[in-house]
C-alpha positions, 0 to 999 in steps of 0.5 A: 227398629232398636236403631232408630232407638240407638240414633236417640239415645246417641243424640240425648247424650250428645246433648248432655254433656255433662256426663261425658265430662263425667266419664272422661274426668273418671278415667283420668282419676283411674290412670292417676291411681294407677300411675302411683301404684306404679310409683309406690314399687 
C-alpha cells in the first residue's frame, strides 16, 4: 500500500539528517531577511 511507502520514505529521511538540517537552517535564513525588511520601515 502507498503507506507502507510513506513509512520508508519517513525512515530514509530520518537517516539522513543532513537535509533536515538543511531545511531548518533555510527557515531561519528566511525569518532573518524577514526580520530586516521589518527593520528597514
Amino acid at each position: 500500500m502507498g503507506i507502507s511507502g510513506q513509512g520508508s520514505f519517513n525512515r530514509k529521511r530520518r537517516r539522513d539528517p543532513a537535509g533536515v538540517l538543511k531545511a531548518e537552517r533555510e527557515r531561519e535564513r528566511e525569518r532573518e531577511r524577514e526580520r530586516e525588511r521589518e527593520r528597514e520601515r
